[in-house]
Each structure stands twice: as C-alpha cells, then as structure tokens.
C-alpha positions as CSV (number, residue, x, y, z in Angstrom):
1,X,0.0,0.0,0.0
2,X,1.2,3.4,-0.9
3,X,1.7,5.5,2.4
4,X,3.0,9.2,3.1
5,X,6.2,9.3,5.5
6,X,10.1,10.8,5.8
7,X,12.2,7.7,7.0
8,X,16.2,9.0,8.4
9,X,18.4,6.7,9.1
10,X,22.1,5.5,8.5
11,X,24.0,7.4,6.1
12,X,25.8,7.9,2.2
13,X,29.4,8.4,1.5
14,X,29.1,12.2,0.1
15,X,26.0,13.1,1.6
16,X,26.0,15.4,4.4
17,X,22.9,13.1,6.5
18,X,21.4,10.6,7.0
19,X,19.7,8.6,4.6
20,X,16.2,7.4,4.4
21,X,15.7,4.0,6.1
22,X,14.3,0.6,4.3
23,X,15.1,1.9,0.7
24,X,17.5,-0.1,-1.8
25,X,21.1,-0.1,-2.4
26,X,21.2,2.3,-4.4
27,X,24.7,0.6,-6.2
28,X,22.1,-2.0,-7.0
29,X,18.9,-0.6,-8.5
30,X,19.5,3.3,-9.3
31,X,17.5,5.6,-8.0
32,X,15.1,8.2,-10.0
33,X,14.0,11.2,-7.4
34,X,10.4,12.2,-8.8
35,X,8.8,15.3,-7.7
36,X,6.2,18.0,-8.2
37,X,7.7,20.2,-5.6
38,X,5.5,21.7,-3.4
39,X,3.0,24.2,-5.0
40,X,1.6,22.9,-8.5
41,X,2.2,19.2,-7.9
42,X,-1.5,17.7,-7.6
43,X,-1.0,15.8,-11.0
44,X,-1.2,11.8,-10.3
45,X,-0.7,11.2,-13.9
46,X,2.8,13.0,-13.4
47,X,3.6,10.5,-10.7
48,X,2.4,7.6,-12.5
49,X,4.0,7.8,-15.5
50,X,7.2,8.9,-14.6
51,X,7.2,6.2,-11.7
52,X,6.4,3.5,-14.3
53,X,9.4,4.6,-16.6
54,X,11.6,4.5,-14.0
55,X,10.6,0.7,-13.0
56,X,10.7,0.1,-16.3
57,X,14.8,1.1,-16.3
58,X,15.4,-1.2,-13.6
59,X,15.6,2.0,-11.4
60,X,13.6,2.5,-7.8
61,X,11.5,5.7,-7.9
62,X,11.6,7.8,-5.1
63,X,9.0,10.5,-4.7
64,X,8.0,13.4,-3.2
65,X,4.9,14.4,-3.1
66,X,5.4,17.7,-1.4
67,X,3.6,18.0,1.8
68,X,0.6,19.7,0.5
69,X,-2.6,17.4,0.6
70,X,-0.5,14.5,0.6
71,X,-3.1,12.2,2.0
72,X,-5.7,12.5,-0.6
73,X,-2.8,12.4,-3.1
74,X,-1.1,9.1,-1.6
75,X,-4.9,7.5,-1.9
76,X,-5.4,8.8,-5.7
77,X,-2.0,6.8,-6.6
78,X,-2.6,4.0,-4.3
79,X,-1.8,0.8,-6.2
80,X,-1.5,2.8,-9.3
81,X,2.8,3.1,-8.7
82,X,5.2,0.1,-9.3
83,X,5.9,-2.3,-6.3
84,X,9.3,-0.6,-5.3
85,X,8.3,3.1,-5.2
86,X,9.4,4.5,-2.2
87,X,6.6,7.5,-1.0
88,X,7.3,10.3,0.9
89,X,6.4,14.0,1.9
90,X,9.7,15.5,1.0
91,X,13.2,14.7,1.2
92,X,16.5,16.3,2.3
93,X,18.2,16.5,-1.1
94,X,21.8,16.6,0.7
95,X,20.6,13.0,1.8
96,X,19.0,11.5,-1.4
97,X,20.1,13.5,-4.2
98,X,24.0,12.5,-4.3
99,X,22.6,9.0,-4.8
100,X,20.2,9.8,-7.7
101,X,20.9,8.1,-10.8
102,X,18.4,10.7,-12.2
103,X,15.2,12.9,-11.5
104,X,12.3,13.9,-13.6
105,X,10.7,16.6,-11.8
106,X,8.8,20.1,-12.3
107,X,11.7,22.6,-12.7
108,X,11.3,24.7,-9.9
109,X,14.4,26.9,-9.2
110,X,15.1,24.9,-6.1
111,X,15.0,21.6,-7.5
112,X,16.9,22.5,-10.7
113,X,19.8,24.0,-8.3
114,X,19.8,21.1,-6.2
115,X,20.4,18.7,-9.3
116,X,22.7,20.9,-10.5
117,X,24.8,21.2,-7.6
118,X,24.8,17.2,-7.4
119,X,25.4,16.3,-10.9
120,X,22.1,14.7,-11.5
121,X,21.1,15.0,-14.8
122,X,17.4,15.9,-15.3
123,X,14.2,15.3,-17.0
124,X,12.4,18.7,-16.4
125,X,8.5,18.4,-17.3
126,X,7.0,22.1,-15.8
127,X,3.8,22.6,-14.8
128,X,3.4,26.5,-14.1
129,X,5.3,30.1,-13.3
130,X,9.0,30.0,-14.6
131,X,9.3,26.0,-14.6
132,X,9.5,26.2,-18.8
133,X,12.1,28.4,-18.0
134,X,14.6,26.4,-15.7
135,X,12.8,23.4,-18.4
136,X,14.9,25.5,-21.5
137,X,17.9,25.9,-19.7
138,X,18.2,21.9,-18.5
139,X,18.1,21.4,-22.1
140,X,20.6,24.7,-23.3
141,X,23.4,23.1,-21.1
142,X,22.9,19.6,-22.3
143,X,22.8,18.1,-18.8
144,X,19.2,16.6,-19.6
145,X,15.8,17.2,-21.5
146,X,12.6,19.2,-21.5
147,X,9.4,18.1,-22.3
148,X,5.3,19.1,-21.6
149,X,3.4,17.3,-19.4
150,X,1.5,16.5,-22.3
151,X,4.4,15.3,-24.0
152,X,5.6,12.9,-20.9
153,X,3.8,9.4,-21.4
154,X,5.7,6.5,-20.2
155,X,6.9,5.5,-23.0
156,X,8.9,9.1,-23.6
157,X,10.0,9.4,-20.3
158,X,11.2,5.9,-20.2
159,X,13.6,6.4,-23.7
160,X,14.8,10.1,-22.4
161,X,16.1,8.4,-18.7
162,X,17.3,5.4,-20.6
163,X,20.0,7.2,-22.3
164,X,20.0,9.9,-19.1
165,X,21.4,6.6,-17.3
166,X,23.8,5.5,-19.6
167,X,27.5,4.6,-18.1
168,X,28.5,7.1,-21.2
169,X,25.6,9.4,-21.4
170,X,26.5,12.8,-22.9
171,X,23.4,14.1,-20.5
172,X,25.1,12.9,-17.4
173,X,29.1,13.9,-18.5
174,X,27.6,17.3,-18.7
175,X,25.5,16.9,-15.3
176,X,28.9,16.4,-13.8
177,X,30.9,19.5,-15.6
178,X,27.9,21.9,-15.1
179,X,28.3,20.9,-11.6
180,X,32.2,21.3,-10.9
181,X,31.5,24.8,-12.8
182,X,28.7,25.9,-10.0
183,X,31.2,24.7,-7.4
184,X,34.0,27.2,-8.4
185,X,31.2,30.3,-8.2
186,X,31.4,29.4,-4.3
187,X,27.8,28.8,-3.8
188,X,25.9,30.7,-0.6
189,X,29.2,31.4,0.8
190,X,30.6,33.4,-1.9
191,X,27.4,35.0,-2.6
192,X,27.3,36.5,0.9
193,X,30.7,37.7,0.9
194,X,29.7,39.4,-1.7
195,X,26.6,41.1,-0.8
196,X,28.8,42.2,2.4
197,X,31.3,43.7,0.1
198,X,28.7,45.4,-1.5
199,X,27.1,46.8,1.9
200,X,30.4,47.9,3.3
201,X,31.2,50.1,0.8
C-alpha cells in the first residue's frame, strides 16, 4: 500500500545526513527522485507515469509528493505506482540526491539547483510560473531534456532516462561538468561575501 512518511536513518558516503531508512542499495537498483515540488504538484498522472518509466529502467522511484494534501494524493495513486516506489512527503536532497541516478521533476528553481549542484542529470516536465524556463535551460546546457506534461507518457519518459542513465551518457558527462562549474562560483558562501562587500562600501 502506498503511504505518506520521511524515514532517516544510517547514512551515504558524500552526503551530508542521514539517509532514508528501508530503501534499496542504491549501487544495485539506481534511483530516480520524482517530484512536483510543493506548489503545483497535484498531478497523479505525473507520478504515475514517470514512476512506471523508472521501474521500467530497472531503477527504484523515489518521490516526493510535497507535503501539500499529501493524503488525498497518496490515496489517488494508491496501487497505481510500481511495487518498489518508495513515497514520501519531502526529502532532504543533501541526503538522497548524491545518490540519484536521475530525477524527472517540475523545474522549480530549487529543484533544478539542487540537481545541479549534485550532478544529477534531469528530466524537467514544468507545470506552471518560470518552470519552462529552468525546463529550456536543462536542455541549453545539455545536462538533460525538456518536455510538456502533455508530452511525458511513459513511454517518452522511459527512452529520455534510458539514455539519461547511460554509463557514457553525454546528459550525465555534462550533469557532472555543469556541476564542478557551479562549485568554483562558491555557492551561498561566496554569494554572501559578496553582498557584504557590496554593503560595506
């Protein structure tokens, strides 16, 4: 049965803590972190198709559905997701993310970031304000695609993570550069020193 929880337990080499309990190795079946965010995300057919293209990779799908009228949107999917999809509110993406194979997701500013920031390459499928926007710029920098929710059946979803997961995948050579390159801007760190600066004057 499909439930709503956060599980935290144990931990992942690179991430910074700890890691949901009960979930699979992810060195055995890759995981796909699937999400709506938190604002436009009541869309079960979202969930459902991008849960069955990840099963149908081999991969486990974790997602999260956000925390906003989760219960009524666990029930709508109950026994609609594959077997191993692993359902929660929300995650910490230090946690989960470093040990994403791959997310298809909304393209909220957030999200995107976060991917970036861990090499993840993306599937972005937006769903309202400046998602099409973060959706354009996924696909500019070549570290992953952008499609309508209209466009993302199974089927299409399933091809683009296929060759998203790749050992050699162009998509997730570039995840990995885009990410060493937002590493050297010095992050929230740098960005404070510079607002500082700025104040000082």
């Amino acid at each position: 049965p499909i439930g709503v929880q956060t599980r935290h337990v144990g931990g992942l080499p690179g991430a910074s803590g700890p890691m949901p309990a009960g979930y699979p190795d992810p060195a055995v079946a890759p995981w796909v972190f699937i999400t709506l965010g938190t604002t436009f995300n009541n869309d079960p057919n979202f969930f459902i198709a991008a849960s069955q293209a990840a099963a149908e990779v081999g991969a486990v799908p974790i997602i999260a559905l956000g925390g906003t009228d989760d219960t009524l949107l666990a029930s709508r999917l109950k026994d609609r997701l594959p077997s191993q999809s692993q359902v929660v509110s929300t995650i910490d993406f230090a946690c989960v993310l470093p040990a994403c194979a791959a997310a298809i997701h909304h393209g909220g500013a957030g999200t995107t970031h976060a991917l970036v920031t861990h090499g993840v390459p993306q599937i972005v499928v937006p769903h309202a304000a400046d998602q099409a926007r973060q959706g354009r710029g996924v696909a500019r920098t070549g570290c992953g695609y952008h499609m309508s929710p209209r466009q993302a059946t199974p089927d299409k979803l399933r091809n683009a993570l296929a060759q998203l997961m790749a050992d050699r995948s162009p998509q997730r050579s570039q995840a990995k550069t885009l990410q060493a390159e937002f590493a050297t801007l010095g992050g929230v760190t740098r960005a404070a020193e510079s607002v500082e600066a700025i104040v000082e004057r």
